[in-house]
C-alpha positions in Angstrom: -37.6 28.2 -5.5 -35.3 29.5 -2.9 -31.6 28.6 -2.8 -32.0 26.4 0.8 -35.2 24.6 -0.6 -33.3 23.9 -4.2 -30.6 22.6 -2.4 -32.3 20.2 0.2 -34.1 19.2 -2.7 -31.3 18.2 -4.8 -29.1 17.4 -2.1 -30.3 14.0 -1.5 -29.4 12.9 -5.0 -25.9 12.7 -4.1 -26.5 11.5 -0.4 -29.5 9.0 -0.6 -27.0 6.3 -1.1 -24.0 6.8 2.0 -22.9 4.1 3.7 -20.9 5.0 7.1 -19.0 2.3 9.0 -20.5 1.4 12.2 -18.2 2.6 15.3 -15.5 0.5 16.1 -15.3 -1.7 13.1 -11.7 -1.4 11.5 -11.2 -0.2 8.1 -8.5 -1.0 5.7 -8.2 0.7 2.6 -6.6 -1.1 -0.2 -4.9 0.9 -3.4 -4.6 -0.4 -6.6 -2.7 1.0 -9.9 -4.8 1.1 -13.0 -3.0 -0.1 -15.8 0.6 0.2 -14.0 2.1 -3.1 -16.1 1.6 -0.7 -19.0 2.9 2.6 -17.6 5.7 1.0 -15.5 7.0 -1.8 -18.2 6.4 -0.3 -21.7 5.7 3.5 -20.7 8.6 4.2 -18.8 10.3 0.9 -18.6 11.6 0.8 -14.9 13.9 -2.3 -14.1 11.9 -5.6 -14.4 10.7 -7.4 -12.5 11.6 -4.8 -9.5 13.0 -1.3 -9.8 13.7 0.8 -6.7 12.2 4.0 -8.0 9.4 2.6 -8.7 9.5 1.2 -4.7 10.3 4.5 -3.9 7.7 6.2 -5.0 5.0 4.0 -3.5 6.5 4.3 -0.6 6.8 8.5 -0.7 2.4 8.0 -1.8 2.1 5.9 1.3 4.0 8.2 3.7 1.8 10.8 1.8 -1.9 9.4 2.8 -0.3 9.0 6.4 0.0 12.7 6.0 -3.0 14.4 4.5 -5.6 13.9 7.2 -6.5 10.2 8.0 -5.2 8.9 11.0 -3.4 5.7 9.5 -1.5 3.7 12.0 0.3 1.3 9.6 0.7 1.7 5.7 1.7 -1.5 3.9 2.5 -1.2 0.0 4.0 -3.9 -2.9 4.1 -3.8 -6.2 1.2 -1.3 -7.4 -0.9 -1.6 -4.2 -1.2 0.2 -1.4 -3.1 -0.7 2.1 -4.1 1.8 4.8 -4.7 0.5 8.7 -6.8 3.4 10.0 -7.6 3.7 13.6 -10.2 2.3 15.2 -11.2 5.6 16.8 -11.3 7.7 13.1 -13.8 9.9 12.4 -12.9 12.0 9.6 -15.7 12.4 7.1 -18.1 10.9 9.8 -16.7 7.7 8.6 -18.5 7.7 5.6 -17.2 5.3 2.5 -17.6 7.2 -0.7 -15.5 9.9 1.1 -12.4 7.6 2.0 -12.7 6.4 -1.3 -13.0 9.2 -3.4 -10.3 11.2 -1.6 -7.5 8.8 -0.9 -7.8 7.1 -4.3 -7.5 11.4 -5.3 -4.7 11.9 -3.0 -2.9 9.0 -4.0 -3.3 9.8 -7.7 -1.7 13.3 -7.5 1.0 12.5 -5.2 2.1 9.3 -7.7 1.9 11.5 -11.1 4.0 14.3 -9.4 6.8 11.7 -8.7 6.4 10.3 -12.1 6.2 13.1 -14.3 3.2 11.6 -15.3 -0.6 10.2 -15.0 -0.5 7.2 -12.6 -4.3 6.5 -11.7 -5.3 4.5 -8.3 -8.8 3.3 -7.3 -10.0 2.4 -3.7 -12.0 0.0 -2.0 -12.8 -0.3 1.6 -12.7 -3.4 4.0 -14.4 -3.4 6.8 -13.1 -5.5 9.7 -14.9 -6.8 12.8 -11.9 -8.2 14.5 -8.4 -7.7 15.6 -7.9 -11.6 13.7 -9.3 -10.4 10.9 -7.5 -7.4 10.8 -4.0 -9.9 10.9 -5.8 -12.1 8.1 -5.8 -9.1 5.5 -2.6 -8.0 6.2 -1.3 -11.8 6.1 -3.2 -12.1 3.4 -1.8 -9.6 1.3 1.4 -10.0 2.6 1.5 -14.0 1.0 0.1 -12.5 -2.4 3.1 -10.1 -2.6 5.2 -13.5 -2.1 3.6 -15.2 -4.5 3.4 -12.4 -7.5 7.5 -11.3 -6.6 8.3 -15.5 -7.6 5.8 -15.5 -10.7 7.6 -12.2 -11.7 11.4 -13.1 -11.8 10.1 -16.2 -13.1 8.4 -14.6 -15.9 10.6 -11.6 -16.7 14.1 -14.2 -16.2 12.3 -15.8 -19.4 11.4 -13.1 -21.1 15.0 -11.3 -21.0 16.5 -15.1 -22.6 13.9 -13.8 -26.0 10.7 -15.9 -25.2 7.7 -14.2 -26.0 4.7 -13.2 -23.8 2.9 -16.2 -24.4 5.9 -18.6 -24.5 7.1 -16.8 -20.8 3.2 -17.2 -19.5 3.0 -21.0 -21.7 5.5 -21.9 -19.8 4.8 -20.7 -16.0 1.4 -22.7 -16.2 0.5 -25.6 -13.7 4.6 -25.3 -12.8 4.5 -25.7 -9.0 6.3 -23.2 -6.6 9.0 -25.7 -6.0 9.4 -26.2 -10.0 9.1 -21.7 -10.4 12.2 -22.0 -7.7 14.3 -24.4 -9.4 14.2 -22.4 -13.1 15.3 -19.5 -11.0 18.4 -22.0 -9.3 18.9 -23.0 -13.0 20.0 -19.8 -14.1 22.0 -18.7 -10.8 19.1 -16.9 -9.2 18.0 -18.4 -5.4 15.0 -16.6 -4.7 15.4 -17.2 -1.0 18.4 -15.0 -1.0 16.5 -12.2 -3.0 15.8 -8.9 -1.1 13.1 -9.2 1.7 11.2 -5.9 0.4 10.5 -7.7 -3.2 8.9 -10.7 -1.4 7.6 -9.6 1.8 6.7 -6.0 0.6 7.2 -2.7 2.6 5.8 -1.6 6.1 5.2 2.1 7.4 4.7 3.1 10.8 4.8 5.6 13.2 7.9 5.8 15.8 8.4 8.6 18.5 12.2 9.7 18.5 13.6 12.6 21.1 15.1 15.7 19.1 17.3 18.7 21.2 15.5 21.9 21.0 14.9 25.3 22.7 12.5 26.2 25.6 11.1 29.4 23.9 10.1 30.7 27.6 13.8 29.9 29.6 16.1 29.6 26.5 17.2 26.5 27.7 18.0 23.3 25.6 15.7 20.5 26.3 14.7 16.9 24.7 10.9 17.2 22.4 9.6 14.0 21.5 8.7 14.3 18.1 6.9 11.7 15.7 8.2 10.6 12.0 7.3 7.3 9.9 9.4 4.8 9.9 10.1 2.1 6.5 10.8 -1.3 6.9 11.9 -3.1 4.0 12.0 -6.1 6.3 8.6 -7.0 7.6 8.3 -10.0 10.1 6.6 -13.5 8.9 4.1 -15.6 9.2 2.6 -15.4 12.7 5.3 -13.3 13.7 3.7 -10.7 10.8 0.6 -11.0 12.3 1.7 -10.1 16.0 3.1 -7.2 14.4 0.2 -6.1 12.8 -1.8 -6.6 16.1 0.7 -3.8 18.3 -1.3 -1.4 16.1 -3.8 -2.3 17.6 
């Protein structure tokens, strides 16, 4: 059997099962850890419950998949996650979903363990978004769960640094209601309204134009290039006002 006929043959193995996302349905692809309670808390033991390295390096893996070939028009990362808004318009890999998800979980997995010193594994998942609403929704969405998980955590870890145990910390925390996780942390001189907006909120990345003096190469003359760079914002807009902001993307 010749080469071309083997490989038609076999190609289809790998192929029979593609999915591609129609044209002009938005993606978002979300990033998750594996196992980064373990690696973060007992592996290296960052600061608990937030550590700025550790937010630092999420946010150098984000500014890297806004890099390295997908056009992403707003990256949004807490805790262990990661979210990607890709443009409407993308094309790369003929939109097809094993692709996005094989290589940005890839990309995001190298770039983390090279910060770390160390394996840090992510997987990927792909949403795929008919409207501009629910576009806002995911990012709303996941902008509430980082709000929610950043209270349960300086609730949980405040305990566990007084000597409970896991289960006493966790024993504790259950049916306790979000008014009652706030007033343990008021107890104990912690008013988690005045904690920084990046632990509750999460972080945003975007793209900003800036103007940068340079040299006409054909006069010699100094003139003004608009260049392009990625912004951080550690203070991300709420509520309704969050989801305006995620619809300028747009």
């Amino acid at each position: 059997m010749k080469f071309d006929e083997l490989d038609a043959k076999m190609r289809v193995f790998e192929t029979a099962h593609d999915i591609c996302v129609l044209p002009k349905v938005f993606m978002v692809a979300r990033l998750d850890g594996r196992s980064f309670t373990r690696l973060t808390k007992e592996v290296h033991q960052f600061e608990a419950p937030f550590d700025e390295r550790m937010r630092e390096m999420m946010v150098e893996t984000t500014k890297h998949l806004m890099n390295c070939g997908f056009d992403v028009v707003f990256g949004y990362t807490q805790s262990d996650e990661i979210s990607l808004l890709l443009s409407p318009e993308i094309k790369t890999f003929d939109r097809k979903l094993r692709k996005f998800n094989s290589v940005l979980a890839g990309e995001a997995s190298a770039k983390f363990s090279l910060l770390l010193g160390d394996l840090g594994c992510f997987d990927c998942r792909i949403s795929e978004l008919p409207t501009v609403n629910l576009v806002c929704d995911y990012f709303r969405w996941r902008n509430e769960d980082a709000h929610r998980n950043s209270l349960n955590a300086w609730c949980y870890w405040t305990l566990r640094k007084e000597g409970k145990t896991v289960r006493q910390a966790t024993k504790t925390l259950e049916k306790m209601s979000v008014a009652d996780k706030n007033e343990l942390l008021f107890q104990r001189g912690i008013n988690f309204n005045d904690l920084p907006l990046w632990q509750k909120r999460g972080t945003g990345l975007y793209w900003e134009t800036y103007e940068k003096e340079a040299v006409n190469k054909l006069t010699g003359e100094k003139v003004l290039a608009t260049r392009r760079r990625i912004k951080v914002d550690y203070e991300l807009p709420m509520r309704d006002d969050y989801s305006k902001f995620i619809e300028s993307f747009l």
